[in-house]
GUPAGU-390045 format. One record per residue (C-alpha): x, y, z; residue in three letters. Coordinates in nm, 2 decimals, always signed. Layout:
<vexzas>
VEXZA       X       Y       Z  residuo
VEXZA       X       Y       Z      ALA
...
</vexzas>
This chain:
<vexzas>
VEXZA       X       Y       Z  residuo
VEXZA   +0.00   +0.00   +0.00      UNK
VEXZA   +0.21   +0.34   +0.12      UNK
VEXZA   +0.14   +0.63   +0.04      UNK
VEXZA   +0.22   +0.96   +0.22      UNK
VEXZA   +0.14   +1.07   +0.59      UNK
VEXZA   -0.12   +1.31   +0.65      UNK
VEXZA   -0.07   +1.70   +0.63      UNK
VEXZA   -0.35   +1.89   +0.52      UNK
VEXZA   -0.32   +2.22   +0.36      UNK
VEXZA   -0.48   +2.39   +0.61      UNK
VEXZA   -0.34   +2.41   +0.96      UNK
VEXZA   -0.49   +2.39   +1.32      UNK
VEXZA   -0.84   +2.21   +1.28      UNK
VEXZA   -1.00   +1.90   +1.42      UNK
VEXZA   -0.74   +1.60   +1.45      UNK
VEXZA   -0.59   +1.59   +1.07      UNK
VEXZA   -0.93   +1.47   +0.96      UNK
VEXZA   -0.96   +1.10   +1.13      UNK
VEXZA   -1.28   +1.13   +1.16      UNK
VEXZA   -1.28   +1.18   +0.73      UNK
VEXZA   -1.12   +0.82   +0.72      UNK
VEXZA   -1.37   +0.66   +0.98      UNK
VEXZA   -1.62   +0.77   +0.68      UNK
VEXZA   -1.39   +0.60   +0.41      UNK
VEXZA   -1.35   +0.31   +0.61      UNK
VEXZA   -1.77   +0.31   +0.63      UNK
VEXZA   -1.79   +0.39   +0.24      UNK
VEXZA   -1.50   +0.28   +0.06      UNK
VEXZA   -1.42   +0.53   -0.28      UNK
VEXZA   -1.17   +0.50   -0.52      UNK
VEXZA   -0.85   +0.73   -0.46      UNK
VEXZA   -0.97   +1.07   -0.69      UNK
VEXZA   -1.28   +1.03   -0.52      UNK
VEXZA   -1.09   +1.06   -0.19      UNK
VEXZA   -0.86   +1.34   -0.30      UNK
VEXZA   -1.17   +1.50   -0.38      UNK
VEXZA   -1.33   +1.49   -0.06      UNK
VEXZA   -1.01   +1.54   +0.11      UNK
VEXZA   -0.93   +1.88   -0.08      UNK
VEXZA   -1.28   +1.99   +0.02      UNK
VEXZA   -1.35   +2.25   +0.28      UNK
VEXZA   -1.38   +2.12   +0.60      UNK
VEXZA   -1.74   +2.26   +0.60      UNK
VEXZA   -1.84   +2.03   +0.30      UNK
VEXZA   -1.64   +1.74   +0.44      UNK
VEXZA   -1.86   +1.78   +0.78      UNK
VEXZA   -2.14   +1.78   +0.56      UNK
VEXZA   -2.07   +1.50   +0.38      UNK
VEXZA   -2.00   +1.30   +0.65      UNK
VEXZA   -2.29   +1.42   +0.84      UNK
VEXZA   -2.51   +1.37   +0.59      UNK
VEXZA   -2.42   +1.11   +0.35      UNK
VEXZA   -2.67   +0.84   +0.32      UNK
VEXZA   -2.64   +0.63   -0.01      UNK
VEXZA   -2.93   +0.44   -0.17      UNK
VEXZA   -2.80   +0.12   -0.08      UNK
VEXZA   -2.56   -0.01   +0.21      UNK
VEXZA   -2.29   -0.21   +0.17      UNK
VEXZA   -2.19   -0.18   -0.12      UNK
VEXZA   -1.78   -0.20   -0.16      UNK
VEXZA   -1.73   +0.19   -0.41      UNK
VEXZA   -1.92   +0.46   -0.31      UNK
VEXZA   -1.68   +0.66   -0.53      UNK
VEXZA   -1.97   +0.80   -0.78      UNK
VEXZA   -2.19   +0.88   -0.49      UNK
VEXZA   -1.96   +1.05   -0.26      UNK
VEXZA   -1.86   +1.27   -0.54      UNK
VEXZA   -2.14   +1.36   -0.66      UNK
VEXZA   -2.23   +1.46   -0.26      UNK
VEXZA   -1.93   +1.71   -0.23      UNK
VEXZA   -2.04   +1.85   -0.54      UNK
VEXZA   -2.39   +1.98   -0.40      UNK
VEXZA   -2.24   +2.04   -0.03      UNK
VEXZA   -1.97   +2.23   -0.26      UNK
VEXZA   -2.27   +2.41   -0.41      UNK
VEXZA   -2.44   +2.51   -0.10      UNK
VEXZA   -2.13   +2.64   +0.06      UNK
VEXZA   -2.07   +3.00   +0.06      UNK
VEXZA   -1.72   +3.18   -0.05      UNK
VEXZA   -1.47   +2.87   -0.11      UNK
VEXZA   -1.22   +2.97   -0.37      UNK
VEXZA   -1.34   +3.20   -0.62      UNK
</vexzas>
């Protein structure tokens, strides 16, 4: 597996986002549906996670739906980059 340790781009939050992998762990996504959600605001990723139900549980890729998510959290979102 690998890959790099955590390090978001934005400093001084909730715990580098361990809650965000408790979610992935729940729904798993493919890895640019992940680097999606993880470049997020943190508003939209408390959103997601908060609100996220999919149509059907247990599935093992979520990636479609969990994108698709961000993008209307993204949407509702005020300011964000311009």
């Amino acid at each position: 597996g690998g890959g790099h340790g955590g390090g978001g781009q934005s400093g001084g939050g909730a715990s580098g986002g361990s809650w965000l992998r408790a979610f992935k762990t729940c729904f798993p996504m493919d890895a640019r549906a992940w680097d999606f959600l993880e470049q997020c605001p943190v508003e939209v990723q408390e959103a997601v996670v908060g609100e996220f139900k999919p149509r059907r549980a247990g599935e093992d890729d979520y990636s479609g739906a969990v994108t698709s998510f961000v993008r209307r959290g993204e949407s509702r979102v005020p300011g964000g980059a311009p």
